[in-house]
C-alpha beads as a LAMMPS data file, in Angstrom:
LAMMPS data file: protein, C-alpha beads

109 atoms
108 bonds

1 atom types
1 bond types

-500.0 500.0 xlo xhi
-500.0 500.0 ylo yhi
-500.0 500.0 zlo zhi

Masses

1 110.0

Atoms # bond

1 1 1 366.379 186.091 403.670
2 1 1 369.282 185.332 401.606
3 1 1 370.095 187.099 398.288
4 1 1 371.675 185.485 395.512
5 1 1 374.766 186.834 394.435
6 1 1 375.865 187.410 390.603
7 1 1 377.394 185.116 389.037
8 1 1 381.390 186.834 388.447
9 1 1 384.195 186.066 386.992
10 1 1 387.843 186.501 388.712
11 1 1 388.284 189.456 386.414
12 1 1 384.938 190.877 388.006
13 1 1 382.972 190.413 384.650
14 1 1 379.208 190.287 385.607
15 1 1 377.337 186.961 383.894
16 1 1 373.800 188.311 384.843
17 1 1 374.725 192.166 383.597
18 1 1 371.547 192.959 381.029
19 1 1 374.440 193.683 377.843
20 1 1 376.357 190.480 378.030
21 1 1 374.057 188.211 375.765
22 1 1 373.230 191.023 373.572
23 1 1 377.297 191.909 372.846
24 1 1 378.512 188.292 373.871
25 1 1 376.046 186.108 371.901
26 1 1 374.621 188.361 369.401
27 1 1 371.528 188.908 371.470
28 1 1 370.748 185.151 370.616
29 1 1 371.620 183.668 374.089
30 1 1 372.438 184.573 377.878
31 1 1 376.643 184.070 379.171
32 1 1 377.470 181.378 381.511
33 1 1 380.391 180.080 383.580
34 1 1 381.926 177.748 381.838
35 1 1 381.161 173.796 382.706
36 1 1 384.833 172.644 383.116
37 1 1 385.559 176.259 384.796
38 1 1 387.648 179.176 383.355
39 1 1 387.861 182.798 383.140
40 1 1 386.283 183.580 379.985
41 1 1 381.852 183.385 379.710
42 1 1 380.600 180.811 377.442
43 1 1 376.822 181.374 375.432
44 1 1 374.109 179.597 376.468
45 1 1 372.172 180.424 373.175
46 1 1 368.227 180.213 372.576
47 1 1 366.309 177.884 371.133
48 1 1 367.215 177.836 367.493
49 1 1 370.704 179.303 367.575
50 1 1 374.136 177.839 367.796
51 1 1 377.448 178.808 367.528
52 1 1 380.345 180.050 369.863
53 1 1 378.321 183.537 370.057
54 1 1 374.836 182.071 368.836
55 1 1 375.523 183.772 365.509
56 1 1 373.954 180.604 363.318
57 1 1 370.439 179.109 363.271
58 1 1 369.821 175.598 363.285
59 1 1 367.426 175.809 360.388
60 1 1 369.599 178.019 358.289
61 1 1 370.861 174.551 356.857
62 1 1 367.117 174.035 356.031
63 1 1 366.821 177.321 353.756
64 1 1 367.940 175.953 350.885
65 1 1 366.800 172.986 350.583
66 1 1 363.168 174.297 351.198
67 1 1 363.237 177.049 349.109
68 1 1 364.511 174.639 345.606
69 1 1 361.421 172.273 347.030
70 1 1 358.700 175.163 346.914
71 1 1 360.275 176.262 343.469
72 1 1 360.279 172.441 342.199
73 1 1 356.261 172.272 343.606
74 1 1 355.545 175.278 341.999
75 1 1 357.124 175.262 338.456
76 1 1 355.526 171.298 338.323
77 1 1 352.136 172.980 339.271
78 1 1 352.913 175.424 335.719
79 1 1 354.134 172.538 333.848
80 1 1 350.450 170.581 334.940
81 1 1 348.325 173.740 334.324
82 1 1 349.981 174.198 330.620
83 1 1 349.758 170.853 329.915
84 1 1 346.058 170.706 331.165
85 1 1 344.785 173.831 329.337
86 1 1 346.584 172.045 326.132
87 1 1 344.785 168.991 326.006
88 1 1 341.204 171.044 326.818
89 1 1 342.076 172.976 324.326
90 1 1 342.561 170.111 321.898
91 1 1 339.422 168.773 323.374
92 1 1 337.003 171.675 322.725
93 1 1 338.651 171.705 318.919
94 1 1 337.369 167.815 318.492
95 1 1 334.559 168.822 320.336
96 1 1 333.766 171.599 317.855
97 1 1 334.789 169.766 314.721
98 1 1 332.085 166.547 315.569
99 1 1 329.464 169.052 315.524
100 1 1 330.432 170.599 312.386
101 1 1 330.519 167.363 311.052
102 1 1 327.010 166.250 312.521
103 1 1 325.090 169.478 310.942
104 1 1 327.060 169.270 308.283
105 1 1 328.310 173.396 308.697
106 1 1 331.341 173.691 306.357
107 1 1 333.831 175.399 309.181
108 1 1 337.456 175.807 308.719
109 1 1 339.364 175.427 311.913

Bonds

1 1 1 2
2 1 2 3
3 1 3 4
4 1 4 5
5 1 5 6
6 1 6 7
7 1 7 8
8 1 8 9
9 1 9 10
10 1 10 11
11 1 11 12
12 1 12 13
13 1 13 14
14 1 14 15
15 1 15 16
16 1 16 17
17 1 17 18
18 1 18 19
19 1 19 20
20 1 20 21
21 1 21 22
22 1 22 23
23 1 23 24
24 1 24 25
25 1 25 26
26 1 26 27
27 1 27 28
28 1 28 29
29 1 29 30
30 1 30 31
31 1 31 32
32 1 32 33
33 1 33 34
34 1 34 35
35 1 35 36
36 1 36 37
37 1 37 38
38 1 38 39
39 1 39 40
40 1 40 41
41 1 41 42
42 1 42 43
43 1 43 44
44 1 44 45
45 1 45 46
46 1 46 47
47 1 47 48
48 1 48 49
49 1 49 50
50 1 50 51
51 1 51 52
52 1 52 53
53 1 53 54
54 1 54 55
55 1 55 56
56 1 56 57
57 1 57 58
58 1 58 59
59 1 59 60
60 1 60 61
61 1 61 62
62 1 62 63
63 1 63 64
64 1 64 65
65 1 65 66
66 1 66 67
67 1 67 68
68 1 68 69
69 1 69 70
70 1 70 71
71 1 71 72
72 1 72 73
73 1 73 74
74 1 74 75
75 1 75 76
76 1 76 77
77 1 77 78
78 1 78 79
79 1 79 80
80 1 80 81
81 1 81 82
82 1 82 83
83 1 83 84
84 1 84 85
85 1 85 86
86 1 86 87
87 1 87 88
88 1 88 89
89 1 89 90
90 1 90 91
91 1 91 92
92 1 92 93
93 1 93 94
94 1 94 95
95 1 95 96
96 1 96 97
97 1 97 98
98 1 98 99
99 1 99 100
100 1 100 101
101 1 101 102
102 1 102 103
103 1 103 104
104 1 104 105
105 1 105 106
106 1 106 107
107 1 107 108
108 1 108 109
């Protein structure tokens, strides 16, 4: 049976030790060998993280953009419900008026 060996560095720097992703990349990513070869451990971040040590997130370009768009949906859903309970309320006075008129009650409104 043959047992893989850890990956090391020529300064004896484990890759596979538990610590290096969570020190290296922020605890975002594992450390590899480099592809074009070297001395010093590269990040291999997770899904959703970039960076030299996996410190950014690829949707933290997304944040503000999405949070202006939910503000945007939901002061035009204010604007719509004002507007709305306006005109019923214009609506009902009309409403209530015509029957004044029609029984002929003498209402000031």
């Amino acid at each position: 049976m043959e047992s893989s060996s850890p990956l090391t560095t020529p300064g004896g720097f484990d890759s596979n030790h538990p610590t290096c992703g969570e020190t290296h990349c922020s605890g975002h990513g594992s450390c590899v060998a480099p592809l074009g070869g070297g001395f010093s451990l590269v990040c291999d971040c997770h899904l959703g993280y970039q960076g030299k040590s996996c410190e950014g997130t690829v949707n933290g370009a997304m944040s503000l953009p999405l949070t202006i768009s939910v503000l945007a949906v939901i002061i035009g859903l204010l604007i719509f419900a004002f507007v709305f309970a306006k005109f019923r309320q214009k609506h009902k006075k009309k409403k209530r008026q015509r029957l004044a008129e029609n029984h002929s009650y003498n209402i000031s409104i």
